[in-house]
N, C-alpha and C positions, 0 to 999 in steps of 0.2 A: 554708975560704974564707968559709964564712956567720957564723962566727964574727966575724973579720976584719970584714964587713961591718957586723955587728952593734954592735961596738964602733965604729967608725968614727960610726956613725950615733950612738950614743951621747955619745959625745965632741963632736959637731958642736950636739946638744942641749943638753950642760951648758955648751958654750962661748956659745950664743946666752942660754942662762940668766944665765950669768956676766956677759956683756953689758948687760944690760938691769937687773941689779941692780943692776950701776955707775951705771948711769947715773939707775935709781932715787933710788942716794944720792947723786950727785953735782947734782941738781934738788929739795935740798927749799925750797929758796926760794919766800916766798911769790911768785903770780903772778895777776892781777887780771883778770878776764874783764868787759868791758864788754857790756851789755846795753841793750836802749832804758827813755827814759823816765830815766836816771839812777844804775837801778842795776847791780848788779855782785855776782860771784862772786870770792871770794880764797879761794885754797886750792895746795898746793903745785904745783909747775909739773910733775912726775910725773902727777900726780890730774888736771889737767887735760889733760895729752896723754894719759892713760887714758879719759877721759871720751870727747875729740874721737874717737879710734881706734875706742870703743864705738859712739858715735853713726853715724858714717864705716858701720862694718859690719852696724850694724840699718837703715841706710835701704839699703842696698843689699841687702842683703836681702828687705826690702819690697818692694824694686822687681823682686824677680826671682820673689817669690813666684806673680802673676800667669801668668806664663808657666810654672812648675811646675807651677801647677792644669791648664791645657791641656795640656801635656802628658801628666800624669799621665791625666788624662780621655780622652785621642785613644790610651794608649794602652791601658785600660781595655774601649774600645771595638774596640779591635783584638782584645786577648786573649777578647773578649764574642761577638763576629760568629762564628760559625757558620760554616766553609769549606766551599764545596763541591767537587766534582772537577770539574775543565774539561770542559766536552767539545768534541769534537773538533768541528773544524768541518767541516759538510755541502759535499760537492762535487753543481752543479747537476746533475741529470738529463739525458742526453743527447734525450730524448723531449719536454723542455717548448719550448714557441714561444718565440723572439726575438720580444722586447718592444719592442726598439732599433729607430727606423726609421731607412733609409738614407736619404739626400737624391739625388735626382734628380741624374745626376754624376758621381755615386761621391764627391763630396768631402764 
């Protein structure tokens, strides 16, 4: 059966490969990237959906690096602290004065 699987997952691999190489070659047309101020990037239309994908995946990245650090940190801080054993909590002394006063009533 893991065999099975194996190959499966294999096959699903070379077939997204397969995919993407067509499509490699069927985009080497040059494709022109405007920019301000005038100028521009030309380079095949592969190269630049490689590029945007690149970019797409390191800013997001970026943007989640922040929250890893805290993470990372809070948990740092957990595995750092020192646990104690609970203790149990004290039942009051039947011997100590009520503190409580009663209102005149009883209410």
């Amino acid at each position: 059966m893991k065999r099975l699987i194996r190959l499966l997952q294999w096959l699903l691999k070379a077939a997204v490969f397969f995919t993407l190489f067509a499509f490699a070659l069927n985009n080497q047309q040059d494709t022109r990237v405007h920019f301000f101020f005038g100028t521009y990037w030309q380079a095949p239309t592969v190269l630049v959906v490689l590029a945007a994908f690149a970019l797409g995946v390191s800013c997001g990245v970026l943007g989640m690096v922040p929250r890893w650090w805290r993470q990372r940190q809070a948990a740092r801080q957990v595995r750092e602290t020192p646990t104690a054993p609970p203790t149990p909590p004290t039942a009051p002394t039947p011997n100590a004065p009520n503190t409580a006063q009663e209102t005149p009533g009883g209410a």
